[in-house]
FINU-446293 format. One line per field, with one value per residue (C-alpha): x, y, z negated. Coordinates in steps of 0.02 Angstrom, whole numbers, plus 50000, padded with zeros to 5 digits. Layout:
BEGIN
u: [X, ...];
v: [Y, ...];
w: [Z, ...];
***
This chain:
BEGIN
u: [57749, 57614, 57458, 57312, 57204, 57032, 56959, 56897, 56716, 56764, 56827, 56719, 56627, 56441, 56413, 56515, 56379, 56188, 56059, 55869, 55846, 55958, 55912, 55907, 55970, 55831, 55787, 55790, 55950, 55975, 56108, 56243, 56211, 56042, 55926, 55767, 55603, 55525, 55615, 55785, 55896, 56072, 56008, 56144, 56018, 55856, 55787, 55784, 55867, 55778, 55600, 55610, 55524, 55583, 55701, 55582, 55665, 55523, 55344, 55244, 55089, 55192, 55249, 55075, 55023, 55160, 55156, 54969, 55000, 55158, 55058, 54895, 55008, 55124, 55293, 55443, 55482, 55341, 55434, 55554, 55425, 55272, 55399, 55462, 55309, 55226, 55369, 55393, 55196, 55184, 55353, 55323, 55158, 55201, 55392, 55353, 55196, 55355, 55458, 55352, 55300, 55468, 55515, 55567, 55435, 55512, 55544, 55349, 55203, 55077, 54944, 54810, 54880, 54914, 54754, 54675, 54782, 54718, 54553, 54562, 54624, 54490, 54384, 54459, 54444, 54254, 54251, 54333, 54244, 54076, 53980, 54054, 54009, 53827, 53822, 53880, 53780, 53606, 53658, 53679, 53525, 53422, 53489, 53450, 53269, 53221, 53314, 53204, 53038, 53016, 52994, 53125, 52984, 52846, 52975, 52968, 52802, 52672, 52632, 52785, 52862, 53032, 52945, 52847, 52949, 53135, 53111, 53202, 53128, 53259, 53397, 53524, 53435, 53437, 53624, 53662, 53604, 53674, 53846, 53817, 53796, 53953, 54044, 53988, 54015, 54175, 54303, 54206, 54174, 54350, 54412, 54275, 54340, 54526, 54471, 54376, 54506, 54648, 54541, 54486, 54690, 54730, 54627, 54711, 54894, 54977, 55101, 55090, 54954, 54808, 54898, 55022, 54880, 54784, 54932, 54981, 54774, 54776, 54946, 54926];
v: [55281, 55141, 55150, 55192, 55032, 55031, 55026, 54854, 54851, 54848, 54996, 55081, 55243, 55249, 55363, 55208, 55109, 55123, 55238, 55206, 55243, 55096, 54902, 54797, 54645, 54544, 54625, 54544, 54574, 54591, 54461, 54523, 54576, 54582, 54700, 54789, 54674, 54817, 54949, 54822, 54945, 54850, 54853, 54920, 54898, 54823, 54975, 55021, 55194, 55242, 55180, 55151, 54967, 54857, 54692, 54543, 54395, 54290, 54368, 54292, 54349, 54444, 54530, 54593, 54652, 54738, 54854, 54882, 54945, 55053, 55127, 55166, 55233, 55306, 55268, 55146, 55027, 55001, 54909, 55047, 55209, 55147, 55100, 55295, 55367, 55289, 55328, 55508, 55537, 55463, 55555, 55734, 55746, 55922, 55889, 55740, 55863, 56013, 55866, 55838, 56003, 56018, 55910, 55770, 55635, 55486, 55403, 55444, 55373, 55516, 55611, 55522, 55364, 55412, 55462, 55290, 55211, 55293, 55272, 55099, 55073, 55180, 55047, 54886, 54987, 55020, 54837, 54765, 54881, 54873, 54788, 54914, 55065, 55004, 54959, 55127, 55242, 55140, 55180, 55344, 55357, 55270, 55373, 55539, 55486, 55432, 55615, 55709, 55601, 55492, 55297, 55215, 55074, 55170, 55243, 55076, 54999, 54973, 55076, 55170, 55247, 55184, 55002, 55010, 55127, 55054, 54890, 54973, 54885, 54952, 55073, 54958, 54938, 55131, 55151, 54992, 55090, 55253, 55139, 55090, 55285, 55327, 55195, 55224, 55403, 55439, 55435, 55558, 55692, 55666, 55717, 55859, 55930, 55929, 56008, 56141, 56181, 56200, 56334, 56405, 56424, 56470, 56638, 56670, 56655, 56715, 56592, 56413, 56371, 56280, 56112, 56129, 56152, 56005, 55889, 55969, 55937, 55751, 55715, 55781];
w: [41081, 41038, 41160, 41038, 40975, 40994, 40798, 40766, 40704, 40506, 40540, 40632, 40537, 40507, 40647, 40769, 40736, 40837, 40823, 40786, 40966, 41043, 41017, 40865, 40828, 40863, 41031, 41196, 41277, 41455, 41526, 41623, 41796, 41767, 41859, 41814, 41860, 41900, 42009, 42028, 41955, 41879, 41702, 41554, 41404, 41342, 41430, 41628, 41637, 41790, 41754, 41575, 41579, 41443, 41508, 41467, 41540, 41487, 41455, 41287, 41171, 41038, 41202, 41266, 41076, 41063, 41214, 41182, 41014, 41079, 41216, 41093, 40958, 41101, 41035, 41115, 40964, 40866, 40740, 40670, 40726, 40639, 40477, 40479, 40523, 40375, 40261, 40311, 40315, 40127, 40087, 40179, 40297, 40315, 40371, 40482, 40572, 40606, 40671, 40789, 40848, 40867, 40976, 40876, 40962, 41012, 40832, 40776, 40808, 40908, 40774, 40879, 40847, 40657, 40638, 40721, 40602, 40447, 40519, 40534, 40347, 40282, 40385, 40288, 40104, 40136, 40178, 40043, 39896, 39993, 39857, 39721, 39834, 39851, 39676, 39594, 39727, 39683, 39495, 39522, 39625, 39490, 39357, 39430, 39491, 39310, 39255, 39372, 39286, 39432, 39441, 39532, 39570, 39636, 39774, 39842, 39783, 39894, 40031, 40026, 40184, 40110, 40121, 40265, 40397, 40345, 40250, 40094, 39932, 39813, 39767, 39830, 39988, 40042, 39964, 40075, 40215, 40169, 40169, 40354, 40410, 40298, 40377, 40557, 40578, 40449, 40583, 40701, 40558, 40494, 40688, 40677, 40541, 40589, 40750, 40690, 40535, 40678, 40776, 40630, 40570, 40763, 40708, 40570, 40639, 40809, 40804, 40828, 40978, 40931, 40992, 40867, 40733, 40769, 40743, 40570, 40535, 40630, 40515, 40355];
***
């Protein structure tokens, strides 16, 4: 009988080749006979098996970004778990909020970290239509003052407490500043309001604990 051959790689099946969860091609890998830097453990991967520290045979900048952001966002490549995090929270917030109740955790970034993330976009869109927010809000502002029979002026003439207390000396001005509060305190009231909606839904069902609920509020 022939001794069986070991399948060359064009022949190998999908499921032959790696999983999300083992190195790409452009990670570092570990030379042979390497050991961990860390604990000195023979290393047989990018990652120690005993302590879990990543092989980095030579420490740079990308380096130290990138396990800050893996340890805020809590997840081990931040490459491919932020790319199907994002995907499967545009696709399915729902799904990708069960996946991780669970158990599924290791490809996904944490809620908290999803939710710092969204926060931080909202941040750069108030930035970048900051002038059009202002703008439309002092408008509107004007519009339903002169509806109600009231001189947008004389709220800021002379002697007004909008004038002399804050400064304010038009529309824009006080929209302006509403824009700064808006700004400041959006992420706080957003995490509010997730926390109180998963205590609130803890009372209505027996089921899932009120952990569970806050990451279906922090996700979706």
């Amino acid at each position: 009988e022939k001794a069986p051959v070991d399948p060359s790689p064009a022949d190998q099946s999908p499921a032959d080749e790696p999983s999300a969860g083992e190195p790409s091609e452009d990670a570092p890998s570990s030379a042979a006979g390497a050991t961990c830097q860390n604990c000195g453990t023979p290393l047989a991967g990018e990652y120690c098996h005993r302590c879990g520290q990543r092989d980095l045979p030579q420490l740079r900048i990308r380096d130290l970004g990138r396990h800050f952001l893996e340890t805020v966002l809590d997840v081990d490549d931040l490459g491919a778990g932020l790319r199907r995090t994002l995907i499967e929270g545009l696709r399915s917030p729902g799904a990708l909020a069960r996946q991780y109740v669970d158990g599924k955790r290791k490809e996904f970034v944490s809620p908290i970290g999803y939710f710092l993330i969204a926060a931080t976009l909202t941040f750069v869109v108030y930035e970048i239509f900051q002038a059009e927010w202002v703008q439309g809000h002092a408008e509107l502002m004007r519009a339903q003052w002169e509806a109600l029979g009231v001189n947008p002026d004389k709220i800021f003439g002379e002697g007004s407490p909008f004038r002399d207390r804050y400064g304010w000396t038009s529309a824009s001005d006080l929209a302006g500043a509403l824009f700064l509060v808006v700004q400041q305190i959006q992420t706080y009231t957003i995490a509010l309001v997730c926390l109180v909606a998963a205590g609130v839904l803890r009372g209505l069902f027996s089921g899932p604990t009120y952990a569970d609920l806050v990451v279906f509020e922090l996700y979706t």
